[in-house]
C-alpha positions as a LaTeX table, in Angstrom:
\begin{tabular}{lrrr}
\hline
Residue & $x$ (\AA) & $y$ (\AA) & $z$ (\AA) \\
\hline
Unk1 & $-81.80$ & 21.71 & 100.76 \\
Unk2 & $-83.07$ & 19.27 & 98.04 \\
Unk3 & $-82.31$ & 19.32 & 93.93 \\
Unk4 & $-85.52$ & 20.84 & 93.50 \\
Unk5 & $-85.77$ & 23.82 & 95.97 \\
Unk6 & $-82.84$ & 24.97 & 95.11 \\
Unk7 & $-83.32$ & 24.89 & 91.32 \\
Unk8 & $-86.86$ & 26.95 & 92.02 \\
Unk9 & $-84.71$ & 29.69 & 93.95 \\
Unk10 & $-81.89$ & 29.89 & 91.05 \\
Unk11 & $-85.11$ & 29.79 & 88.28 \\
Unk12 & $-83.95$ & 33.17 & 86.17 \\
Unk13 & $-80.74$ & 33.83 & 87.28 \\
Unk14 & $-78.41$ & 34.74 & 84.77 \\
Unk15 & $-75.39$ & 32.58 & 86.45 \\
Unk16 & $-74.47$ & 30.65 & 89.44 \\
Unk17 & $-71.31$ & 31.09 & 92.07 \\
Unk18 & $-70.28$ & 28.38 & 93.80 \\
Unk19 & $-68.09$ & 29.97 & 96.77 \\
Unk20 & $-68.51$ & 28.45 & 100.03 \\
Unk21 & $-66.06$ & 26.01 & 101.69 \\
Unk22 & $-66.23$ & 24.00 & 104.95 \\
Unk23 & $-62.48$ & 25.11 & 105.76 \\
Unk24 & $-61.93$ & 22.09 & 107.27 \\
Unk25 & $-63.51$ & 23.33 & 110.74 \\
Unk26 & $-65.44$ & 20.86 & 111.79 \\
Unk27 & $-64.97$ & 17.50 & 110.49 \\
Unk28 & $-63.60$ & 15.71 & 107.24 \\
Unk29 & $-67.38$ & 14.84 & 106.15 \\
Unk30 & $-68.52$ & 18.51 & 106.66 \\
Unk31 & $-65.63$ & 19.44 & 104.12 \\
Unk32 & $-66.64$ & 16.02 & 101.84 \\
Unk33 & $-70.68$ & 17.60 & 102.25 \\
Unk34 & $-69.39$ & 21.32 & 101.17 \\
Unk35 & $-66.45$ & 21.06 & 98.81 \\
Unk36 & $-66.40$ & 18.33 & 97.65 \\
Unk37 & $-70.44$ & 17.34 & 96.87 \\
Unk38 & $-71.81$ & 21.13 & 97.38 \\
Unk39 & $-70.93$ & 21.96 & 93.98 \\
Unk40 & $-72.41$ & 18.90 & 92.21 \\
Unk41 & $-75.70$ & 19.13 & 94.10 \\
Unk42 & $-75.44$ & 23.12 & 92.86 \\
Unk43 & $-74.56$ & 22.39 & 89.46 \\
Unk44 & $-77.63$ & 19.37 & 89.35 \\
Unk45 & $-79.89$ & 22.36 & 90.34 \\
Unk46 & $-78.98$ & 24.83 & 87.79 \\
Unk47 & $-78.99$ & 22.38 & 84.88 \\
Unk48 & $-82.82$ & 21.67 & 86.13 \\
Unk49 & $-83.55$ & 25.29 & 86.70 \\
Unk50 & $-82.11$ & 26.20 & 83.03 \\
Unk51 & $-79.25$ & 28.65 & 84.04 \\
Unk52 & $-75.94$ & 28.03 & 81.82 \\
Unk53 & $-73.47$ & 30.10 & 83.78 \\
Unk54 & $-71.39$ & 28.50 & 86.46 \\
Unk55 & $-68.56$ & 29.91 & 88.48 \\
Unk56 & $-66.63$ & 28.34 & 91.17 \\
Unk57 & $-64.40$ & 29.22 & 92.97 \\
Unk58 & $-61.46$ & 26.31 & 93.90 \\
Unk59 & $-58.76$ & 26.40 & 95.21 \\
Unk60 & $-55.30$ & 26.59 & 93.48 \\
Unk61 & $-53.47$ & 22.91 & 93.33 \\
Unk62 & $-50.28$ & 23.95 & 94.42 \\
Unk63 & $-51.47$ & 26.17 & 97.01 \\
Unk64 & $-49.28$ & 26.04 & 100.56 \\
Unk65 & $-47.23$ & 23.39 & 99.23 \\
Unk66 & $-44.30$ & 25.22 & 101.13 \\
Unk67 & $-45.66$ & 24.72 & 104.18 \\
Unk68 & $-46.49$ & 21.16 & 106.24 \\
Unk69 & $-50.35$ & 20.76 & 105.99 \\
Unk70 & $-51.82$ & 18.91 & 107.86 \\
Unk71 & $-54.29$ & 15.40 & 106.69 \\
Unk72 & $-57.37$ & 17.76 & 106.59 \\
Unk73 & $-55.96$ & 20.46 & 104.55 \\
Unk74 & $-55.15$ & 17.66 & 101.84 \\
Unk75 & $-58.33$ & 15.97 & 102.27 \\
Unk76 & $-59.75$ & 19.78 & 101.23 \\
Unk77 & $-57.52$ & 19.86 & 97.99 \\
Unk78 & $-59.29$ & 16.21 & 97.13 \\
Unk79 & $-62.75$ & 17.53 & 97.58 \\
Unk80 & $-62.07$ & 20.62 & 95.76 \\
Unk81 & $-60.36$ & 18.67 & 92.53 \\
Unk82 & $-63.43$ & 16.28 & 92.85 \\
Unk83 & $-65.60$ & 19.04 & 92.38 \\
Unk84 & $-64.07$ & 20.37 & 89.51 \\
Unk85 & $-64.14$ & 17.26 & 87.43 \\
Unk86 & $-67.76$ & 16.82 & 88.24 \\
Unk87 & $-68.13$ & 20.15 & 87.33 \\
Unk88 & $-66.72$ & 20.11 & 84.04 \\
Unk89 & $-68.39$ & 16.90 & 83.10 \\
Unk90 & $-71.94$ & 18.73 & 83.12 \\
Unk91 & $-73.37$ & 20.40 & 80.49 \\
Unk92 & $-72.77$ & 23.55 & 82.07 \\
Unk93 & $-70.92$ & 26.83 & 80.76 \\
Unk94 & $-68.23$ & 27.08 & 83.41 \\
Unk95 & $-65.16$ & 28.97 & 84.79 \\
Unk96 & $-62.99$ & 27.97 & 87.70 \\
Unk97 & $-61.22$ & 30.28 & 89.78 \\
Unk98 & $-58.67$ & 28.98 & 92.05 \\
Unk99 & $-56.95$ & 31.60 & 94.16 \\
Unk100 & $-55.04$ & 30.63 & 96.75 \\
Unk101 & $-55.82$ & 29.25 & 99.86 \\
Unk102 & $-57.55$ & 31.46 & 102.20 \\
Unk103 & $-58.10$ & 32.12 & 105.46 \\
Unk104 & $-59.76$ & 34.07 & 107.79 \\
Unk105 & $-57.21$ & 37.10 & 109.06 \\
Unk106 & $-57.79$ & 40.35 & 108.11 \\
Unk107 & $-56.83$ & 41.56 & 104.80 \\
Unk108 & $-53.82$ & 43.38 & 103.56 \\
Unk109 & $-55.46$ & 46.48 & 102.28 \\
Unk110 & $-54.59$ & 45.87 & 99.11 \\
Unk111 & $-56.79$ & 45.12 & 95.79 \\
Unk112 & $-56.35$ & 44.66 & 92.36 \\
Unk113 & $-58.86$ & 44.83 & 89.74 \\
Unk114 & $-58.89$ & 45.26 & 85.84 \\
Unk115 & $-60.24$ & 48.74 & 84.33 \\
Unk116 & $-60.34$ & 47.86 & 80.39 \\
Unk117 & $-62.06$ & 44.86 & 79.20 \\
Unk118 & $-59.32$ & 42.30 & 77.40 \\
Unk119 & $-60.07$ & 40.36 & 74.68 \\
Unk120 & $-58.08$ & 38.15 & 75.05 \\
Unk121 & $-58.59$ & 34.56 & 76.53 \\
Unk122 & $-57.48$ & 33.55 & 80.23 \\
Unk123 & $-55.76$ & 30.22 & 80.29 \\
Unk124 & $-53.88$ & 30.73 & 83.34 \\
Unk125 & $-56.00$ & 30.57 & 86.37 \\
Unk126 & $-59.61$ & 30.79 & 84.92 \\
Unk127 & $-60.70$ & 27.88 & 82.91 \\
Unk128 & $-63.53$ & 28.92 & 80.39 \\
Unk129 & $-65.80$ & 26.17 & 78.46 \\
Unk130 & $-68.51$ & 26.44 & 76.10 \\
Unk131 & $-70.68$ & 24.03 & 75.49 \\
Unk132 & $-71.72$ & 23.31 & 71.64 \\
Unk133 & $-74.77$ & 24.99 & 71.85 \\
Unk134 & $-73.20$ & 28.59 & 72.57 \\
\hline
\end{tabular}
């Protein structure tokens, strides 16, 4: 899907998540095409289309490190960090989220979500940016 297209789909959205991942499935380009130049293409489309907001959704750095990974699993933690930088170089509002890695087993039943509104500022796993026009 071109620049273009997509920025006519995204015309009058309020904001834009980025969370899709190549998982490493098929090939180590497949993973380069969706994590690591998805986002860019995404953000390049929203910048064109006028909406601000951007959210993606990472992957945390440190993520596994107990465990031997294998070359593409590290070649997924690359694309993901080069998305981010090219992300935060736009002129964008963004926020990245970077939960752990994921996978595709069943969940453990459990949830956790936030009933008051803080007002406080997230510095820990969400990284908010304003640009100077907000």
């Amino acid at each position: 899907m071109s620049i273009d297209v997509l920025a006519e789909a995204m015309r009058g959205a309020d904001a834009v998540v980025f969370s899709a991942g190549a998982g490493g499935k098929e090939s180590d380009e497949a993973t380069t095409r969706v994590d690591g130049d998805g986002p860019e293409k995404l953000a390049a489309a929203a910048e064109r289309a006028g909406v601000r907001r951007f959210l993606l959704v990472s992957v945390f750095p440190e993520a596994w490190r107990e465990r031997r990974m294998d070359a593409s699993f590290e070649h997924y933690m690359v694309e993901k960090k080069k998305a981010e930088t090219q992300l935060v170089e736009t002129g964008l509002d963004w926020v990245i989220l970077r939960p752990s890695a994921l996978t595709d087993e069943p969940g453990a039943g459990r949830s956790i979500s936030a009933s008051r509104k803080s007002t406080k500022r997230s510095r820990g796993m969400m990284s908010p940016r304003r640009s100077s026009g907000c």
